[in-house]
KEKE-3310 file (N, C-alpha, C; in steps of 0.2 Angstrom, whole numbers, plus 5000, padded with zeros to 4 digits):
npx = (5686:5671:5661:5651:5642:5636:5639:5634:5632:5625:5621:5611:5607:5609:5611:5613:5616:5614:5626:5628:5622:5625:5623:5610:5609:5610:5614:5631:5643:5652:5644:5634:5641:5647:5634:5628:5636:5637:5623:5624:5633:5627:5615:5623:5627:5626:5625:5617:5599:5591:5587:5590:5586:5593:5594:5606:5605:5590:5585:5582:5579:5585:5588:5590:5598:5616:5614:5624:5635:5631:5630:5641:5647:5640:5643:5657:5655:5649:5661:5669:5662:5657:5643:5646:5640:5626:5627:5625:5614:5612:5625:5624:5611:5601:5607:5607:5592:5587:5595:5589:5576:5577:5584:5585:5579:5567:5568:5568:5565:5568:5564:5568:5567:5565:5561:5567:5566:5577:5578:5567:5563:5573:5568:5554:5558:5560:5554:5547:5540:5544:5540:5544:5534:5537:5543:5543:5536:5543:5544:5549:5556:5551:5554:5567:5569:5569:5565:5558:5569:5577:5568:5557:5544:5542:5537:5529:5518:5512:5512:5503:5495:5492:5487:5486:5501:5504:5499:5508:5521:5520:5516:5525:5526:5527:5524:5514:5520:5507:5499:5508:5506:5492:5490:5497:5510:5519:5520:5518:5519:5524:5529:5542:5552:5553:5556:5569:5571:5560:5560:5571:5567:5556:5562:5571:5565:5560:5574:5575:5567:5557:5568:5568:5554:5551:5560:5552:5539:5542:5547:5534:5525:5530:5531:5518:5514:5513:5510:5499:5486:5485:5498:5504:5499:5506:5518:5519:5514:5527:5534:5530:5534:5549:5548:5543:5551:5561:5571:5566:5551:5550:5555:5543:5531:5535:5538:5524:5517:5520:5518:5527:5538:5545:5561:5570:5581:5586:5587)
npy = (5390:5397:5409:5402:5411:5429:5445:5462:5480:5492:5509:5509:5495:5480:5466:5446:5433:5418:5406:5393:5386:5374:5363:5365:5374:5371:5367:5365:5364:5376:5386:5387:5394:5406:5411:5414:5424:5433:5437:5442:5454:5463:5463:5472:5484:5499:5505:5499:5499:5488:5472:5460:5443:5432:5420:5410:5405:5396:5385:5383:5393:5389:5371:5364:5357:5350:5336:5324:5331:5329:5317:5311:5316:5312:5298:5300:5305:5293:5284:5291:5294:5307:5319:5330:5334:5336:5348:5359:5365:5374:5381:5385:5386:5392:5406:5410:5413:5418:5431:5435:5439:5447:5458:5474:5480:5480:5464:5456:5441:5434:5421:5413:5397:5380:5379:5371:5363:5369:5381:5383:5388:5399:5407:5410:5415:5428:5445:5449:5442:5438:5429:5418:5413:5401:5393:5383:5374:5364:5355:5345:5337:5329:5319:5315:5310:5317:5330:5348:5365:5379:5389:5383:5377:5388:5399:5395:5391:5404:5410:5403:5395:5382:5371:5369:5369:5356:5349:5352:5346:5335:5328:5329:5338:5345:5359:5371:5388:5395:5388:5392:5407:5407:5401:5413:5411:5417:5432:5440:5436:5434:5432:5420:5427:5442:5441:5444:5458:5465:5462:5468:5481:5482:5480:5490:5500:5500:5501:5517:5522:5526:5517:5518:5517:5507:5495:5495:5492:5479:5476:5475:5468:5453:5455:5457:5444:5435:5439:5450:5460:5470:5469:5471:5484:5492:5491:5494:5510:5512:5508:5516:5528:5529:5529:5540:5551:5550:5557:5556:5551:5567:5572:5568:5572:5585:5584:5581:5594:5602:5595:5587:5572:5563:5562:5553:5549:5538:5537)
npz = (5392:5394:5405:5419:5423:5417:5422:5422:5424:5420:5418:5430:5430:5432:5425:5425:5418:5415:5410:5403:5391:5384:5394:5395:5404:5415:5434:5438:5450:5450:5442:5453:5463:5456:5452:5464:5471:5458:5460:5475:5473:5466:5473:5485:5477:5478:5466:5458:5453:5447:5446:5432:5430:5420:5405:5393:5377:5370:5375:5386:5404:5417:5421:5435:5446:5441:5438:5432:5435:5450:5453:5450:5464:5472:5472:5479:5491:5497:5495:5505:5516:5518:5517:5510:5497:5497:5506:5497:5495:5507:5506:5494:5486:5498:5500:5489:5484:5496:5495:5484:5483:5496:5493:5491:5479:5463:5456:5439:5432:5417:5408:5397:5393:5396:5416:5429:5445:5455:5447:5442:5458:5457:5449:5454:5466:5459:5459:5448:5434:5417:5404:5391:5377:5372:5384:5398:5415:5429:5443:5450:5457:5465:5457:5456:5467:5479:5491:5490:5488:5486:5489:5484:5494:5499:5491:5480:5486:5491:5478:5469:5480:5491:5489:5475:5473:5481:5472:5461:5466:5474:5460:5449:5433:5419:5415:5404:5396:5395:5402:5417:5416:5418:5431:5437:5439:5430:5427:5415:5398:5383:5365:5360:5353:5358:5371:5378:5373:5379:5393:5395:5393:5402:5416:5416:5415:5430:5434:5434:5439:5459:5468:5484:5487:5479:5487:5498:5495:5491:5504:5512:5507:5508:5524:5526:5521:5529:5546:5556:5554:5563:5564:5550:5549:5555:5552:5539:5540:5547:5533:5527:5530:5530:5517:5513:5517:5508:5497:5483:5483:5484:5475:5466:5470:5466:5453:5449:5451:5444:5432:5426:5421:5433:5437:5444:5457:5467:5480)
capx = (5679:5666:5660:5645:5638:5639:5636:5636:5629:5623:5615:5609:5602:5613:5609:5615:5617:5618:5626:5628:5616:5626:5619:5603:5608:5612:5619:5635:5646:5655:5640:5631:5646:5647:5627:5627:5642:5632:5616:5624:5636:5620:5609:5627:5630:5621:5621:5613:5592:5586:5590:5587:5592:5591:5599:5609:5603:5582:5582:5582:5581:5590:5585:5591:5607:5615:5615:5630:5639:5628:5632:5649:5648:5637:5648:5663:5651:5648:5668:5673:5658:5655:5638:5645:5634:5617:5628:5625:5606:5615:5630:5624:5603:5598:5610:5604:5586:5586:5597:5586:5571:5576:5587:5583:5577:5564:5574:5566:5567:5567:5562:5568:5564:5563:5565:5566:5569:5582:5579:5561:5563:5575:5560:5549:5561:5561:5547:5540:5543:5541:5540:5543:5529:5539:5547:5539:5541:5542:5544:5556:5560:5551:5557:5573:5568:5570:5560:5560:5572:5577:5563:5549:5540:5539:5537:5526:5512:5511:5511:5497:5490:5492:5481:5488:5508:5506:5499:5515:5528:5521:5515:5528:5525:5529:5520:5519:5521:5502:5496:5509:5500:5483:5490:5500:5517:5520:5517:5517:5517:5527:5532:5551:5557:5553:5559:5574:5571:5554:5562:5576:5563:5553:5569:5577:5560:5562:5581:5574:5560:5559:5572:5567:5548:5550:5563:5547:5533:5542:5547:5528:5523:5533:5529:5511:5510:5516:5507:5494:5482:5488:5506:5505:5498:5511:5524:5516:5516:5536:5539:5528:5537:5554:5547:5540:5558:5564:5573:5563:5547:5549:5554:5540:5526:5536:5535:5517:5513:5523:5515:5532:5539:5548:5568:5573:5590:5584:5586)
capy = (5389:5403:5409:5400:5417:5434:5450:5464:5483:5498:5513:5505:5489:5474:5458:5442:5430:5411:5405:5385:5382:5370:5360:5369:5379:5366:5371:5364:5368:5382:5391:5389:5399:5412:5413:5416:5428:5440:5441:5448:5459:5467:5468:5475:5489:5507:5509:5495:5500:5484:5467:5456:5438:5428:5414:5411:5401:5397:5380:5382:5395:5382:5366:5364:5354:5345:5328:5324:5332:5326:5306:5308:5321:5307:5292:5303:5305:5285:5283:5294:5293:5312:5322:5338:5336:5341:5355:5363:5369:5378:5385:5389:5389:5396:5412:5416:5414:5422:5439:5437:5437:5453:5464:5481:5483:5474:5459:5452:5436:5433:5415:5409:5392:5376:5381:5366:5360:5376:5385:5386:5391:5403:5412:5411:5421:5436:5449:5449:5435:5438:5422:5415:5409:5394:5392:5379:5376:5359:5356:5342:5338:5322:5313:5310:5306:5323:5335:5356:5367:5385:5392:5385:5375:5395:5405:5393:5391:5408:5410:5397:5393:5375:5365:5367:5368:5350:5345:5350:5346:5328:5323:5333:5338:5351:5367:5378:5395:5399:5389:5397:5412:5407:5401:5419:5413:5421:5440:5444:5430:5437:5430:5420:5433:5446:5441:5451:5466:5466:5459:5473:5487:5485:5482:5498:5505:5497:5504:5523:5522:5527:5514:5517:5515:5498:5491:5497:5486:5471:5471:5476:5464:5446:5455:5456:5438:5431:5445:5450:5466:5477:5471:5474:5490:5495:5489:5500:5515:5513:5511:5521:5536:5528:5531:5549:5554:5548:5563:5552:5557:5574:5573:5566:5578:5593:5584:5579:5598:5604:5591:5585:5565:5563:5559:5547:5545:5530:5536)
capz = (5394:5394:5410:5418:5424:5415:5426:5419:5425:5413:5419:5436:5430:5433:5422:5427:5413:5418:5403:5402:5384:5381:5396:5399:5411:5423:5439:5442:5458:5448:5441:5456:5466:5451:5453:5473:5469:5456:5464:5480:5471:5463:5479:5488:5473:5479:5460:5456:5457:5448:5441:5426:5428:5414:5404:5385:5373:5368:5375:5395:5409:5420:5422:5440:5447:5435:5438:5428:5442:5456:5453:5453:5470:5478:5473:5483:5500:5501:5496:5508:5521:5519:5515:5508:5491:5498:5508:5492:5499:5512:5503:5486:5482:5501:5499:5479:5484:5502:5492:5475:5486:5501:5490:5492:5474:5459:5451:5434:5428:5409:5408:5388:5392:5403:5423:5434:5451:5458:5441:5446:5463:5457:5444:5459:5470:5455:5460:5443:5430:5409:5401:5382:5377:5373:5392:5402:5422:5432:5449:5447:5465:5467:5451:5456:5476:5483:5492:5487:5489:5482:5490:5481:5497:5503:5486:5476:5488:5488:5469:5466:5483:5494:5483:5468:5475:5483:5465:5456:5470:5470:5455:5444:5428:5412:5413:5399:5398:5395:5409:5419:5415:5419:5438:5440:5442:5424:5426:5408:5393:5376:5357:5363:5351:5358:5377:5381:5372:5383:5399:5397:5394:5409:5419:5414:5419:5436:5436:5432:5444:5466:5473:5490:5488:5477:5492:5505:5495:5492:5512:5515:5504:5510:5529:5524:5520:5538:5551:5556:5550:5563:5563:5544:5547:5560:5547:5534:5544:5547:5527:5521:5533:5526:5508:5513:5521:5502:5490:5476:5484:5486:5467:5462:5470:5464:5446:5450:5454:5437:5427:5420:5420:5437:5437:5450:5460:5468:5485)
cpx = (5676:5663:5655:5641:5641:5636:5640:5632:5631:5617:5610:5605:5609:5610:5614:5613:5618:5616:5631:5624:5617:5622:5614:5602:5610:5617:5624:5639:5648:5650:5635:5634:5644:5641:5626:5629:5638:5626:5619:5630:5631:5616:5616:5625:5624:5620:5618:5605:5590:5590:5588:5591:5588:5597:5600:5606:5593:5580:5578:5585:5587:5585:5586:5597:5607:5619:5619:5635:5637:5630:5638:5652:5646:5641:5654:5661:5650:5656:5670:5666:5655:5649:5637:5641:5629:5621:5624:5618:5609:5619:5628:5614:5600:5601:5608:5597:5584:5589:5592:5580:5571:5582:5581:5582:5574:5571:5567:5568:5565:5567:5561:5566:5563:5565:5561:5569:5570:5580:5573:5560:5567:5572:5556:5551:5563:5554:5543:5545:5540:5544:5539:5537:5530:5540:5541:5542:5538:5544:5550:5557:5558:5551:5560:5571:5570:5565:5563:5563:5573:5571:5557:5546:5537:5536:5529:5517:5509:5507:5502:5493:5494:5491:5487:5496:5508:5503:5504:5520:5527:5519:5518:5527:5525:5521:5519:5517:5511:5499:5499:5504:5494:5484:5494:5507:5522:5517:5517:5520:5520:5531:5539:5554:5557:5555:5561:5573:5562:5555:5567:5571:5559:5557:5573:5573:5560:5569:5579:5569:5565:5560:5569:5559:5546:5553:5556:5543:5537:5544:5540:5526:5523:5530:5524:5508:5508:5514:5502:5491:5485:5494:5506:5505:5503:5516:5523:5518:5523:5537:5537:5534:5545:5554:5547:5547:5562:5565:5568:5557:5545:5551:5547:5533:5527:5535:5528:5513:5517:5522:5519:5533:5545:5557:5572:5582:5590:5589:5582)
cpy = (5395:5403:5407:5406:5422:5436:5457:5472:5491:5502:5511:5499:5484:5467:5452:5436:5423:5406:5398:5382:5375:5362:5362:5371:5374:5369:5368:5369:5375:5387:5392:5396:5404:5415:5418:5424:5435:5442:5446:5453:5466:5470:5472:5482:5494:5508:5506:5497:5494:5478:5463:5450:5435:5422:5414:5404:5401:5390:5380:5390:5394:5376:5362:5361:5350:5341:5324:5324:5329:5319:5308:5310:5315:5301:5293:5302:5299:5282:5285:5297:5300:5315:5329:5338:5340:5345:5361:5367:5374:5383:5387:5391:5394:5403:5415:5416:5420:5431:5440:5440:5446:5457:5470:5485:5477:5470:5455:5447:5435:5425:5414:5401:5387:5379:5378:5367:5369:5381:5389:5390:5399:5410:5416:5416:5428:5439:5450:5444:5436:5433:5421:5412:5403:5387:5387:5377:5370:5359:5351:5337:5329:5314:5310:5311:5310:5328:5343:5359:5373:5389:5390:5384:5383:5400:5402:5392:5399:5414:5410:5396:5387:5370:5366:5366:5362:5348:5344:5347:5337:5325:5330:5333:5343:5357:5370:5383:5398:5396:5392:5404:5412:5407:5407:5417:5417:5429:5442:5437:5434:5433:5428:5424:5438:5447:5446:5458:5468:5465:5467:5480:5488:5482:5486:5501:5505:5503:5512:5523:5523:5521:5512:5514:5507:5493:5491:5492:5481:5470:5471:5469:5457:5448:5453:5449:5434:5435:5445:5456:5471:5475:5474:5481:5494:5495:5495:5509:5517:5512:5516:5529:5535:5532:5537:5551:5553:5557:5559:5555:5563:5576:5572:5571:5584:5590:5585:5587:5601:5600:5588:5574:5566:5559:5556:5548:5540:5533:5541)
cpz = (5396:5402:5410:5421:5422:5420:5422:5423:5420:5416:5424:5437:5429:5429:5425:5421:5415:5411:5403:5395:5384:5385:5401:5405:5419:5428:5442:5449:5457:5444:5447:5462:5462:5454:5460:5472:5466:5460:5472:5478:5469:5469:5485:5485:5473:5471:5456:5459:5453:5445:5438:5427:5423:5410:5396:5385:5372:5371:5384:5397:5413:5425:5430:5442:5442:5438:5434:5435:5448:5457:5455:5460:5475:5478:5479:5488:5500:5501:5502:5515:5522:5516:5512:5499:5492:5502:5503:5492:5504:5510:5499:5486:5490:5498:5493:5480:5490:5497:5486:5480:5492:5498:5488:5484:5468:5455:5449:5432:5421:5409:5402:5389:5398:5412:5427:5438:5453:5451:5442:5451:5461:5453:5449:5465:5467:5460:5454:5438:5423:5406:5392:5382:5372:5381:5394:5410:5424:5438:5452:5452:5467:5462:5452:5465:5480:5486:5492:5491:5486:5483:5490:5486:5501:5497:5483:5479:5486:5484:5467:5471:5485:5489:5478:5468:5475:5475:5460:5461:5470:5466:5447:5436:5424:5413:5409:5402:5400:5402:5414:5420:5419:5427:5442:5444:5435:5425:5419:5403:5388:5371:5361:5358:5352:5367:5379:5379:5378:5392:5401:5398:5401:5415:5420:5416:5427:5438:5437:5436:5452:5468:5478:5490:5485:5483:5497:5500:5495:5499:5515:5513:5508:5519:5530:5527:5526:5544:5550:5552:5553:5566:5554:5545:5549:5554:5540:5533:5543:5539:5524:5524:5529:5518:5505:5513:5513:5499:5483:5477:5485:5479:5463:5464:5467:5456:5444:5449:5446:5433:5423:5424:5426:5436:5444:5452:5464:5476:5489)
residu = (UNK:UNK:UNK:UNK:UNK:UNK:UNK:UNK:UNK:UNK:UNK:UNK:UNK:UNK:UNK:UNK:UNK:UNK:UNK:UNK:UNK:UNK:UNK:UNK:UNK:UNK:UNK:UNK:UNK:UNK:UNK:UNK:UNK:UNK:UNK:UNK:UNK:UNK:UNK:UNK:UNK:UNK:UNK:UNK:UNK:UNK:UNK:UNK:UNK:UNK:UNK:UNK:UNK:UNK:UNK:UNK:UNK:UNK:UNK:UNK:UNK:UNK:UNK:UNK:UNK:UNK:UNK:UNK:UNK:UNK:UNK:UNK:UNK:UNK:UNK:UNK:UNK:UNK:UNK:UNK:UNK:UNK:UNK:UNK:UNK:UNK:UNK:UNK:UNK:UNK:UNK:UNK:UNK:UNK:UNK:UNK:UNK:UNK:UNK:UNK:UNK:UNK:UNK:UNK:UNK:UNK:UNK:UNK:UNK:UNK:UNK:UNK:UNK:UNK:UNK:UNK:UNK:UNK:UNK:UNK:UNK:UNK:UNK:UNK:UNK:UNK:UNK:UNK:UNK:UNK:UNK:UNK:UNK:UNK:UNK:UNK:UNK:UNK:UNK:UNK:UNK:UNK:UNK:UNK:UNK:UNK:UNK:UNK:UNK:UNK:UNK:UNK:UNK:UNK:UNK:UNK:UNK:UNK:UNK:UNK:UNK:UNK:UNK:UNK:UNK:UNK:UNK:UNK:UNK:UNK:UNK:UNK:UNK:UNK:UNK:UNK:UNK:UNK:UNK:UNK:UNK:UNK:UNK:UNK:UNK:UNK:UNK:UNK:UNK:UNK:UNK:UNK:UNK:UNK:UNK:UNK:UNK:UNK:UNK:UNK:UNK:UNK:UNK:UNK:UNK:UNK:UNK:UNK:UNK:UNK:UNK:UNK:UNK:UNK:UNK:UNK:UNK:UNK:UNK:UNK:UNK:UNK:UNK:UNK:UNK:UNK:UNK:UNK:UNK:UNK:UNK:UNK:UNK:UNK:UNK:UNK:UNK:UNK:UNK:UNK:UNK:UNK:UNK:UNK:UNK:UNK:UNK:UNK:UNK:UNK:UNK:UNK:UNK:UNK:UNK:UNK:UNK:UNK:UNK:UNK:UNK:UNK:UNK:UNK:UNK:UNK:UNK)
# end
């Protein structure tokens, strides 16, 4: 049986591969584990600067739990009077969203195709997102008689905003990629043949870039959102002086002042 997650790091870009095709990526218990697993091995590894997750095949990112597994999990807990199924919010999706989400370096999603329910949330927890312009994204959640998880009730507002969030979360429905696009949960739109080599290139760009300075926006960023003007700026203030104190910035004036392409160590 083939793993249901690769991981893989090259030259300080970590990929993470959530490789089920066969059933579109679905997240049983054992790829959810693997999943958890890579992502914080990645935002662990000092020589990890950026990461790429993405998924095998052309049919599905990943279409959320699979339900296949879920019935037989839930028949068990009325058998046996216990409720460790939906643990599975605790144990497996909070932990891959909260590290996707406050690792101390940009993470790309490559979105080849459909990404439901947990799949979605898990898109919406990258910091930028390149999209097949086959890919499609659904919210999923109140199909089968559930309310959101994997972030989205936090990510997807937002993304898009209130209004448009409670439109997909209750009255769920196939997105494509272009409209995607148009409401900005798609950062960049691309030929599906042309995905990974385009997701890897500006990942790799990411990985060869100032570490420290990319860590300081996204926490300025996510602070941003929740604070006020002059906590923000206070908050500011303290990363910019982090960012300044950085050997990357002191590389990159001295290229700036020598006209040449600055080489990063990503601290």
């Amino acid at each position: 049986m083939a793993d249901a997650v690769l991981y893989e790091v090259s030259d300080g870009l970590a990929t993470i591969t959530l490789n089920r095709p066969e059933a579109m990526n679905a997240l049983n218990v054992e790829a959810k584990v693997a999943l958890r697993e890579a992502v914080r091995s990645a935002a662990d590894d000092a020589a990890v600067r950026a990461v790429l997750l993405t998924a095998a095949g052309d049919r599905a990112f990943c279409v959320g739990q699979d339900l296949k597994e879920h019935i037989g999990l839930l028949v068990e807990d009325r058998e046996t009077g216990s409720r460790q199924t939906m643990n599975t919010v605790r144990e497996h999706y909070n932990p891959i969203v909260r590290t996707l989400a406050e690792a101390a370096k940009p993470v790309v999603a490559a979105v080849n195709g459909v990404a439901a329910g947990a799949g979605f949330g898990f898109a919406l927890a990258a910091d930028y997102r390149i999209v097949a312009d086959t890919a499609a994204f659904n919210t999923s959640f109140a199909g089968v008689a559930l309310t959101a998880d994997s972030g989205i009730s936090w990510t997807l507002p937002r993304v898009i905003g209130p209004g448009r969030a409670a439109d997909l979360l209750l009255f769920p429905r196939s997105i494509s990629a272009q409209e995607a696009y148009g409401l900005g949960i798609a950062n960049r739109l691309v030929p599906a043949g042309e995905l990974r080599a385009e997701a890897e290139k500006v990942a790799r760009a990411l990985a060869e870039g100032p570490t420290v300075a990319y860590a300081a926006l996204k926490e300025a960023v996510a602070y941003g959102l929740t604070h006020s003007l002059e906590e923000t700026l206070e908050k500011e203030d303290e990363l910019q002086t982090r960012a300044g104190s950085s050997e990357d910035h002191a590389i990159a004036v001295q290229a700036f002042v020598n006209k040449e392409k600055p080489k990063y160590l990503g601290r």
